[in-house]
C-alpha positions in Angstrom: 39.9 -44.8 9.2 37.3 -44.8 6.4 39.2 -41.2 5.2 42.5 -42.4 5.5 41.7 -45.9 3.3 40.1 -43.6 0.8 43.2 -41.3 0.6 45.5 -44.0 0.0 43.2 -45.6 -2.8 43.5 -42.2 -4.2 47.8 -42.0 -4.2 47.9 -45.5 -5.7 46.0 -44.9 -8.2 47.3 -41.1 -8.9 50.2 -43.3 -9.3 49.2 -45.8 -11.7 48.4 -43.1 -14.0 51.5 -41.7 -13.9 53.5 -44.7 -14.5 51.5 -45.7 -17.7 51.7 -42.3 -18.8 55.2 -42.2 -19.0 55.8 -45.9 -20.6 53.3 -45.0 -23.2 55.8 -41.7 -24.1 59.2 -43.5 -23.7 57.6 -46.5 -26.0 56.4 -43.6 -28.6 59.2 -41.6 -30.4 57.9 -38.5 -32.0 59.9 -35.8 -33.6 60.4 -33.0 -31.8 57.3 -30.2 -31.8 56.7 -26.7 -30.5 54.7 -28.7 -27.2 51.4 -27.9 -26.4 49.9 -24.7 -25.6 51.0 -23.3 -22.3 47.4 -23.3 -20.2 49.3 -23.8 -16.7 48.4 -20.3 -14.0 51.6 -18.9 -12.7 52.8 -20.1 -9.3 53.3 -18.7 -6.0 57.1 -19.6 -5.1 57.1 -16.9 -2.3 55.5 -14.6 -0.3 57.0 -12.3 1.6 55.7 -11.9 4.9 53.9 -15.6 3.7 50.3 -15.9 3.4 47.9 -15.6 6.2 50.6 -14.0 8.6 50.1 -12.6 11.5 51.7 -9.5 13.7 51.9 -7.8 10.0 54.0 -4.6 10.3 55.3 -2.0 7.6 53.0 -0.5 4.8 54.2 -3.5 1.7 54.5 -7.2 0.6 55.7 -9.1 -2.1 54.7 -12.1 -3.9 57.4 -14.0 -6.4 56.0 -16.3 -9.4 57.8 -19.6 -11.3 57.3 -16.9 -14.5 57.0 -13.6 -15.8 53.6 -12.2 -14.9 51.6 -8.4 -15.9 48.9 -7.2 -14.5 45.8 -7.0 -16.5 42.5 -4.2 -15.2 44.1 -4.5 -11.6 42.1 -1.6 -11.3 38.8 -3.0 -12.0 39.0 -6.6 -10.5 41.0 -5.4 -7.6 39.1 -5.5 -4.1 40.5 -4.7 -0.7 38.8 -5.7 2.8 38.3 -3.6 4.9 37.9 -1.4 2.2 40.6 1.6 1.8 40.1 4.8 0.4 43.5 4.9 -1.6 44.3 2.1 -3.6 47.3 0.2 -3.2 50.2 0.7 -5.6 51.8 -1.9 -8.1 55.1 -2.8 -9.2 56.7 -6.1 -10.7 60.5 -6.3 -10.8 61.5 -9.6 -12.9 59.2 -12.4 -11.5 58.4 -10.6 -8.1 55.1 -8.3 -8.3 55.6 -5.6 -4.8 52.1 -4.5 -3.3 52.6 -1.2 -1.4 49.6 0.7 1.0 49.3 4.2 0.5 47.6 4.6 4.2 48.2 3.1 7.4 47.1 -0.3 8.4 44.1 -0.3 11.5 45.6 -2.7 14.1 44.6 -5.8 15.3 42.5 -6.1 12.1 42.6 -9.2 9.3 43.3 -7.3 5.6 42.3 -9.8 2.7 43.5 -8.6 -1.1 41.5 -9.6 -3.8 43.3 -10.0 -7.4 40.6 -11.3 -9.3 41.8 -12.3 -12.3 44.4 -9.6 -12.9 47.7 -11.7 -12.3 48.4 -13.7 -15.8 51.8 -14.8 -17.1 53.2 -12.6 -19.6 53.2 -15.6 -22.5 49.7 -17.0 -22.8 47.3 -14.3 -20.3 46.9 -17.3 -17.8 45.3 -15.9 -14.8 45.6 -16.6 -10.7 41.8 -17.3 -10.6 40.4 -15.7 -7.2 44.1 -15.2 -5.7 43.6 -13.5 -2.4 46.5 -12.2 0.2 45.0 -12.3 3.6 47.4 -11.2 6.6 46.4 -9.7 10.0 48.2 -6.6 12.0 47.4 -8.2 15.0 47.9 -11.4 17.0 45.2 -13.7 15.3 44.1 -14.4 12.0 40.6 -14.6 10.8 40.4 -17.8 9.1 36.7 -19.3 8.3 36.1 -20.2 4.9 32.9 -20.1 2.6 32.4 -22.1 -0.7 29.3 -22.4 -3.1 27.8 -22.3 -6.6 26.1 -19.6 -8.9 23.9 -21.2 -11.8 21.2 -19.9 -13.8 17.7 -19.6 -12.5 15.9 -20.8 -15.6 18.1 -24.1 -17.1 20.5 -24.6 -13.8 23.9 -24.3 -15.6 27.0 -23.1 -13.8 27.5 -19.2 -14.9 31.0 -18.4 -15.1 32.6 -15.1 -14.6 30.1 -13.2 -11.5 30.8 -11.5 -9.0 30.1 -13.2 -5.3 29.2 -10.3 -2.4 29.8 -10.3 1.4 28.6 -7.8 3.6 28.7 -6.9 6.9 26.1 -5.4 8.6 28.6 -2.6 10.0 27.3 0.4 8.0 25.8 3.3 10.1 24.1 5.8 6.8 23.1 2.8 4.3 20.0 -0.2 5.3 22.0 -3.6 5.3 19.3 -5.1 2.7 20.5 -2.0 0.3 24.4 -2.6 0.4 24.3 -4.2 -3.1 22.7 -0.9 -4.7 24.9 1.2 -2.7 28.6 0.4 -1.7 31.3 -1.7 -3.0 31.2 -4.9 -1.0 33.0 -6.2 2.1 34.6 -9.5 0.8 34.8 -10.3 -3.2 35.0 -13.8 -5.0 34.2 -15.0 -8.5 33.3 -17.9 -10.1 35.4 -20.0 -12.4 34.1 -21.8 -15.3 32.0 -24.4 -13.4 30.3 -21.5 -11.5 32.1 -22.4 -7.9 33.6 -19.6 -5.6 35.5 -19.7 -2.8 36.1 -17.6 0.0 39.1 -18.0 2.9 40.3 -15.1 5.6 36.6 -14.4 6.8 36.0 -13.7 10.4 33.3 -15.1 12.4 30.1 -13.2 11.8 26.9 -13.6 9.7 27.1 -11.9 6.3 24.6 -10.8 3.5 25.5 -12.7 -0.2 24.9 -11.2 -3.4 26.1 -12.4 -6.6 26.1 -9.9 -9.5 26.7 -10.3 -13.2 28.7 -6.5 -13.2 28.5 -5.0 -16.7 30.1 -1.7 -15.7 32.6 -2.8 -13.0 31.3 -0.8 -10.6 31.1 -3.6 -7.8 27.4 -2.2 -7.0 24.1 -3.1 -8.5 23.1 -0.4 -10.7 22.4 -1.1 -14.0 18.9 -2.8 -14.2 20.1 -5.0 -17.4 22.5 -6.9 -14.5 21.7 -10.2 -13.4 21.7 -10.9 -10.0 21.2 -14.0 -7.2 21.0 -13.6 -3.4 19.5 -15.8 -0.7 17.0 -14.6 1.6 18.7 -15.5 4.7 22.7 -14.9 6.3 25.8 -16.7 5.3 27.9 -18.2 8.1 31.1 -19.1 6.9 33.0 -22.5 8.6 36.3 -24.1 9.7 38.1 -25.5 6.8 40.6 -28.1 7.9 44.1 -27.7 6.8 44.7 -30.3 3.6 47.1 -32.7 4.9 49.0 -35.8 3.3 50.6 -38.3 4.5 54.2 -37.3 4.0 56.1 -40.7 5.0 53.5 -42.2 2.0 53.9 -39.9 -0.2 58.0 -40.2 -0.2 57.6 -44.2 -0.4 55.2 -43.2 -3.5 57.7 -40.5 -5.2 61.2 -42.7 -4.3 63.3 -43.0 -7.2 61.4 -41.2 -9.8 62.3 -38.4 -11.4 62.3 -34.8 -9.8 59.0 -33.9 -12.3 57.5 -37.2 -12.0 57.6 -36.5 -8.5 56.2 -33.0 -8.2 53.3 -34.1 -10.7 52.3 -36.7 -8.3 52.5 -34.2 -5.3 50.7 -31.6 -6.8 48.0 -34.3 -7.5 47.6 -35.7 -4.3 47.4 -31.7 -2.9 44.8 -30.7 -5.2 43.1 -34.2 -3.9 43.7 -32.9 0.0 42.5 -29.4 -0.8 39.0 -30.9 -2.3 38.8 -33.2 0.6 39.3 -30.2 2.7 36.9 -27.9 1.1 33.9 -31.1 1.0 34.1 -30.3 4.9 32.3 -27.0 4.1 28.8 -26.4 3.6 28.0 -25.0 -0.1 25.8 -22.5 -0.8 23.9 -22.8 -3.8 22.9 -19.0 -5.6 20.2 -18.8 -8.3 21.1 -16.1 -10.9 18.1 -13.9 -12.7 17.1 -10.9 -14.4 14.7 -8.8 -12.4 11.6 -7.9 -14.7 12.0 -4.1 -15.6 9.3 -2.1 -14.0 9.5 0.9 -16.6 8.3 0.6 -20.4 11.1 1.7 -22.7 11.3 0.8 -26.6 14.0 -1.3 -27.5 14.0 -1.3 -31.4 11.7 0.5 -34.1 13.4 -0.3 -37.3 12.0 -1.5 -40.5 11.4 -5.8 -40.3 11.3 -6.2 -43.8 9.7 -4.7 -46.6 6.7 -2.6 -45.9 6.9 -4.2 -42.2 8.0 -2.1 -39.2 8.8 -3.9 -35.9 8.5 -2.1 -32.4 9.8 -3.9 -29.6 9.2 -2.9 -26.0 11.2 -4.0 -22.7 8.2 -5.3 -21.2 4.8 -6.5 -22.0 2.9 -2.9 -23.9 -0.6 -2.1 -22.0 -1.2 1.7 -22.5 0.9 1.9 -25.9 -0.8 4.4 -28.7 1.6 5.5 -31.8 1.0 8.4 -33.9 2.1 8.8 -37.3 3.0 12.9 -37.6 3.0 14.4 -41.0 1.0 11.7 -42.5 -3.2 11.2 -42.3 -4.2 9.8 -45.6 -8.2 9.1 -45.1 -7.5 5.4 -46.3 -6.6 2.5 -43.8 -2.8 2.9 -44.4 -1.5 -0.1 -42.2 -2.4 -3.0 -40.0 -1.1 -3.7 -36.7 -0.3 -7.0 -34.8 0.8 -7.8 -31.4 2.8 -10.5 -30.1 1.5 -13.3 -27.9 2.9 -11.5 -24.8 2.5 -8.1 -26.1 6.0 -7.0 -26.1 6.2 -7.0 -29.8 3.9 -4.6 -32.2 4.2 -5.2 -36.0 3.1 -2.6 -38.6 2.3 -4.0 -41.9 2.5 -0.9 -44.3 0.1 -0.5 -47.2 1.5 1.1 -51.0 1.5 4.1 -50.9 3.2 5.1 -48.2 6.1 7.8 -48.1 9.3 6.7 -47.6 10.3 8.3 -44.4 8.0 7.9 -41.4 7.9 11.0 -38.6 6.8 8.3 -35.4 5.9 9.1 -31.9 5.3 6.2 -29.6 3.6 7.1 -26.1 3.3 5.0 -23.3 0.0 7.0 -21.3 0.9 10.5 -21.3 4.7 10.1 -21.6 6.8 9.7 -24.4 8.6 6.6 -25.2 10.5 7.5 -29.0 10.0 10.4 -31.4 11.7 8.5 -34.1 11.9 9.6 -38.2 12.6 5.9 -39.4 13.1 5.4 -43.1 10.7 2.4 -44.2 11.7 2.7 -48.3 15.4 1.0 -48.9 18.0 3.3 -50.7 19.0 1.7 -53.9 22.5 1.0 -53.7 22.8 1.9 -57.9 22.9 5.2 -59.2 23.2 6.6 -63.1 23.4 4.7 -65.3 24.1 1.4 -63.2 21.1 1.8 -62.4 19.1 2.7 -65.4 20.8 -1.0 -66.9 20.5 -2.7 -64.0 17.6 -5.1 -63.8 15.2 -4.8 -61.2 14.9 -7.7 -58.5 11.6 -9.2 -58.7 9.7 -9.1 -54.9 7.8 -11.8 -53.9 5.3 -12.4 -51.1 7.2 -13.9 -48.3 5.7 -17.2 -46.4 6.3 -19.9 -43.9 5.0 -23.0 -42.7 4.2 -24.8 -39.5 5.3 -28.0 -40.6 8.4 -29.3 -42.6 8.5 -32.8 -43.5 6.7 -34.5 -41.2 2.7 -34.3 -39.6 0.8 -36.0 -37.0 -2.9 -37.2 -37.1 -4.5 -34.0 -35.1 -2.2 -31.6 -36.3 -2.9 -28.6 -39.0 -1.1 -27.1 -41.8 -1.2 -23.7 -41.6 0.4 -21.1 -44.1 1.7 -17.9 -42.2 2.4 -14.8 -45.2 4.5 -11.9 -44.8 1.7 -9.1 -45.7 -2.1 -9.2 -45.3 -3.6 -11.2 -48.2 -6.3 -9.6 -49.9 -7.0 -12.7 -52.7 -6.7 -16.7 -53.2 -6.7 -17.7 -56.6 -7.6 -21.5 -55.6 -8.7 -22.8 -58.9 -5.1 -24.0 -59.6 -4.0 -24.7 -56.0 -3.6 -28.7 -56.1 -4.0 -30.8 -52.8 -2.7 -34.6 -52.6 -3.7 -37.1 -50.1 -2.1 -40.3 -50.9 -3.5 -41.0 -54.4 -6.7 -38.7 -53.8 -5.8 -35.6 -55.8 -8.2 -32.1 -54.8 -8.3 -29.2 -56.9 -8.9 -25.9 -55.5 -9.0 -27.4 -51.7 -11.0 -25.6 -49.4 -9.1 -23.3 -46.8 -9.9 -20.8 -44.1 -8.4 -18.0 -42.7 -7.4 -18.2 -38.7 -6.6 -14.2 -37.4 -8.5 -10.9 -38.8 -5.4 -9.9 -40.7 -5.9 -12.9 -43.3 -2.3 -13.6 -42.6 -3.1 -17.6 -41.7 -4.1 -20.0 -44.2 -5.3 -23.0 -42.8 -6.0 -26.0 -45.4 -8.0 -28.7 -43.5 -6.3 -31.9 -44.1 -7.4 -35.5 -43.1 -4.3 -36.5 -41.5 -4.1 -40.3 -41.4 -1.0 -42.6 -40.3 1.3 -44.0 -42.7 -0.2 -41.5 -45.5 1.6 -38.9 -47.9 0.6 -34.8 -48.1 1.4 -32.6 -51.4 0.1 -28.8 -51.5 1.1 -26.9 -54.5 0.3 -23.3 -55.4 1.1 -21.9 -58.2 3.2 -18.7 -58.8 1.0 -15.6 -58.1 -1.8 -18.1 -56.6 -1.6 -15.6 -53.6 -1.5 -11.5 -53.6 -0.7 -9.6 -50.4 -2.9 -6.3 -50.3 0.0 -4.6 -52.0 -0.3 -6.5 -55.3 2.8 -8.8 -53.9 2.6 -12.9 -55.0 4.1 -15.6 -54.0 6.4 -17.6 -55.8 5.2 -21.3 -56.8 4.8 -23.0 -53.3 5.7 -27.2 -52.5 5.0 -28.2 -49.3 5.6 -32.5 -49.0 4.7 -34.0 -46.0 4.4 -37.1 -44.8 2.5 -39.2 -41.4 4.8 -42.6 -40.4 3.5 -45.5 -39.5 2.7 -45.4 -35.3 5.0 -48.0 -35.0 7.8 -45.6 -35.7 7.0 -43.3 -32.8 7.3 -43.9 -29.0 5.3 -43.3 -25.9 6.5 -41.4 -23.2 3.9 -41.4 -19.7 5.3 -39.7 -16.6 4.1 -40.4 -13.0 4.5 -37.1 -11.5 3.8 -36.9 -7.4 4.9 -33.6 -5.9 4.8 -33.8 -1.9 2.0 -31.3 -1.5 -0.6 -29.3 -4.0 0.1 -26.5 -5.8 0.3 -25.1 -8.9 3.6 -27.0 -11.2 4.8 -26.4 -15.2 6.4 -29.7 -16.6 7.9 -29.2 -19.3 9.3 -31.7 -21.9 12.6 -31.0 -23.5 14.6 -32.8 -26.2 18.7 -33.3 -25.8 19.4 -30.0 -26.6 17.2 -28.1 -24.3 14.4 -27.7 -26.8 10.5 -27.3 -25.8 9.0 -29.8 -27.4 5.7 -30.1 -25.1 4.0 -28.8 -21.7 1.7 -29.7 -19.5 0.1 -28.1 -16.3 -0.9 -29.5 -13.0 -1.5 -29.3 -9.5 -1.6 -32.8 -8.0 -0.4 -36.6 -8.6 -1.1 -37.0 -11.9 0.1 -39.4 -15.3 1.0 -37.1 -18.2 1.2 -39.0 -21.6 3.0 -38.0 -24.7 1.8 -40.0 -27.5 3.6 -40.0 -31.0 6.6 -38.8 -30.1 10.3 -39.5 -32.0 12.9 -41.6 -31.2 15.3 -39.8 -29.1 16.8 -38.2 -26.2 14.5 -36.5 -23.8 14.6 -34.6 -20.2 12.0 -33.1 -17.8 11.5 -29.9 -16.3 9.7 -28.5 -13.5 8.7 -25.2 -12.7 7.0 -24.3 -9.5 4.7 -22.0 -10.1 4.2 -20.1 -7.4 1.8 -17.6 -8.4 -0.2 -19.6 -10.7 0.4 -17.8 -13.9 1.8 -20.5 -16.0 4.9 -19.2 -16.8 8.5 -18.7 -14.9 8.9 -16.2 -13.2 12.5 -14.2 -11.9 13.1 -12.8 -8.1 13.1 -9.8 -7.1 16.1 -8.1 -4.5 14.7 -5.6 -2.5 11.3 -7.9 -2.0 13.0 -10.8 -1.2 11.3 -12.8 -3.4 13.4 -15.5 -4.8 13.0 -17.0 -8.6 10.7 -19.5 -8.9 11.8 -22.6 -8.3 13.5 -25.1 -11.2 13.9 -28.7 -11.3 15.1 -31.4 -13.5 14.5 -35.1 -13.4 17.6 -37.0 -12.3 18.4 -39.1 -15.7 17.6 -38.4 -19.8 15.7 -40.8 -21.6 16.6 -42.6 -24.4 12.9 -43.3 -26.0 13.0 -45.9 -29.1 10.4 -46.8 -31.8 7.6 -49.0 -31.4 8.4 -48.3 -26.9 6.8 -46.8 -24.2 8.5 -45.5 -21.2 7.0 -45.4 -17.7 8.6 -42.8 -15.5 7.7 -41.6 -11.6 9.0 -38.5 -10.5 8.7 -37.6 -6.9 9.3 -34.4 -5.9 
């Protein structure tokens, strides 16, 4: 009774929307305009025998649209189960699109035809989404249905466009757990835009879900750049009442009004029936990751910027050595620096240096790259353009930690392009409020002399000036910088907010929170393995969200599955609300989890 209340809440109102709708355009007359875009899918009118028959006999069917449609990589989104070794055959005539078996049809057996996304309308490319023809040879149709969601292991967001797997465990030469790697799958589905898929026609048996991000179209998983999501246990798909309406309510509803009036209010109330219909099923919820390479490959060697080479590697570098051939000058040459996680190796070049390196990268005893990588620019004048053309001045490149604004316990800290080999500080001027400092102390924080730190008494409410002049700084190359501002400033406390969060996970273990603004930025993190308060003092105004990772290994950072271990991604959760933190205001917070 509950359902049926509901339902008819739902027509009234379905109604009420239409009605106001169309007095608010008889009341408003507009000269006539192209219309809006055409986003509408092209219909089923007819399908001959209809959908989901049974006793299925000849070798062909048919399917007739409201519109023109083409068919667009039928060949590639195409899947047919149980699978056939010759492909169907294709052919539209007008608005009807004939679908014709080039082998004979096993008997008593439920066929389901995936199209993907391959039928669109001729006009606008508007697909079917997921249309699938399911008809049996034999008496009975199978007819459970499976729904569910893919979404990113790391952030949680739907993931359109992927590739949804069933197996069944009926292959004889190939392990079930291996089907992914190996064979095209049983049953297909994708997921539209919000990440859902559906499945309908499936018979009653367990099945093995995979969910893969296909780069080559190949319906398999083998590419290891793919992403993937599976869950460590069988699907069961369920009964899916048929959506239903009440018909004597619906012609009361749609009496008198015109014929498209009418048919916008039925398809409504269908589309409302079909959801209510498909809540009945149980969803499935996929979590979609990368699996971390296992073999070191280099991804890039290219020149960074000037006198700068950048090797990246595909995963974190442990037994990297590379030798420069052609070249051993008895002088140090360049400097090397790795990345925090040791996938990234900088080369900082020192003049004179030729300008073509011959570079061999080895990982152990194998080779990675024998690359000859040009680390001199070409000059783009020649002749005499070039001979009047003025020569761009270089200048030592820089960046800073802070822009703007500083907190009391935070540090200044200069990062150059090159390794500085001298400070000229008699004419570098520090200002603190009114206090002015000339030739401030500083101090170099890594072995390259890259890092300028300038120790600073950072007070609330207070104002920060550093200038250094032009050519104040010189790289080991003889490079300076050009004349360096940096203004910063501390507010007052009362301008910043206090954010302290109660977090009480059910049971011990080892947890990242992590504090993100509106748009998904890191802006802090904390560890812990137990009820705990964390507190984030000084923070901005704003919009903020929480993050959990469970860390299941204890290595302080996520980590993705892995397929043919079973091991999942680690787990991701997000706290049910954002908050909106204001000046001079501290939230309280208690997550349970």
């Amino acid at each position: 009774m509950k359902l049926q209340s509901f339902f008819r809440k739902v027509l009234l109102f379905s109604l009420v929307v239409l009605m106001v709708a169309a007095l608010f355009r008889c009341a408003n007359v507009m000269a006539p305009t192209g219309g809006p875009k055409d986003v509408t899918p092209p219909k089923i009118v007819e399908a001959v025998p209809p959908n989901h028959s049974t006793g299925f006999t000849g070798n062909k069917f048919s399917l007739t649209f409201d519109e023109y449609v083409q068919l667009k990589e039928i060949g590639k989104q195409l899947l047919v189960s149980p699978p056939m070794l010759k492909p169907p055959d294709f052919r539209i005539r007008k608005k009807t699109l004939i679908v014709r078996f080039n082998e004979p049809l096993k008997p008593n057996t439920t066929y389901s035809v995936f199209f993907g996304d391959a039928i669109q309308d001729v006009d606008e490319g508007n697909p079917l989404h997921n249309f699938t023809y399911v008809f049996s040879t034999g008496k009975k149709i199978d007819s459970l249905s499976l729904r569910g969601k893919v979404v990113d292991a790391r952030d949680l967001k739907p993931v359109d466009g992927v590739f949804v797997m069933l197996y069944k465990n009926d292959n004889d030469t190939v392990p079930f757990d291996s089907l992914p790697l190996r064979v095209k799958p049983y049953y297909l589905s994708k997921t539209d835009k919000n990440g859902k898929f559906f499945f309908n026609g499936l018979a009653d048996t367990s099945y093995l879900i995979f969910a893969l991000k296909d780069q080559n179209y190949s319906l398999t998983y083998d590419q290891p750049g793919e992403d993937i999501a599976f869950l460590d246990s069988l699907v069961t798909p369920q009964y899916r009442p048929k959506p239903h309406i009440d018909t004597v309510l619906l012609d009361s509803l749609t009496k008198g009004l015109p014929s498209d009036s009418a048919q916008m209010i039925s398809d409504s109330l269908w589309k409302v029936a079909d959801s209510l219909a498909n809540s009945k099923l149980t969803p499935y919820q996929l979590y979609l990751f990368k699996e971390t390479p296992k073999v070191q490959q280099i991804e890039e060697i290219s020149l960074a910027r000037l006198n700068t080479i950048r090797f990246v590697f595909r995963i974190p570098a442990k037994n990297i050595t590379i030798h420069s051939l052609h070249y051993h000058p008895e002088n140090v040459w360049y400097r090397s620096e790795w990345t925090k996680n040791r996938d990234t190796l900088f080369w900082y070049l020192r003049i004179p240096h030729p300008d073509t390196l011959d570079l061999l990268v080895m990982n152990g005893k194998d080779t990675l790259e024998n690359k000859s990588l040009r680390v001199v620019p070409r000059r783009g004048l020649t002749g005499r353009k070039r001979k009047h053309h003025k020569k761009k001045v270089v200048y030592l490149s820089w960046k800073a930690n802070h822009d703007g604004n500083i907190k009391p316990g935070e540090k200044l800290v200069l990062t150059f392009g090159q390794p500085v080999e001298k400070i000229i500080d008699d004419s570098i001027l520090l200002v603190q409020n009114k206090d002015s400092v000339w030739h401030p102390a500083y101090s170099f924080l890594d072995d390259l002399h890259r890092k300028v730190y300038f120790p600073m008494k950072i007070k609330d409410e207070s104002s920060y000036k550093l200038i250094i002049p032009d050519s104040s700084v010189i790289d080991w190359n003889g490079f300076y910088n050009k004349k360096i501002v940096i203004v910063l400033r501390a507010k007052p406390l009362k301008d910043y907010g206090e954010i302290n969060v109660k977090v009480q996970p059910k049971q011990t273990g080892h947890y990242i929170f992590k504090l993100l603004d509106a748009k998904g930025n890191l802006i802090a993190v904390r560890y812990f393995a137990s009820p705990t308060t964390l507190h984030f003092v000084r923070m901005n105004p704003g919009k903020y969200r929480f993050k959990i990772i469970f860390d299941t290994n204890g290595n302080k950072k996520w980590d993705p599955g892995n397929y043919l271990q079973k091991k999942l991604p680690e787990k991701v959760i997000y706290f049910g609300k954002t908050i909106q933190l204001r000046a001079n205001w501290d939230m309280n917070e208690t997550w349970k989890f």
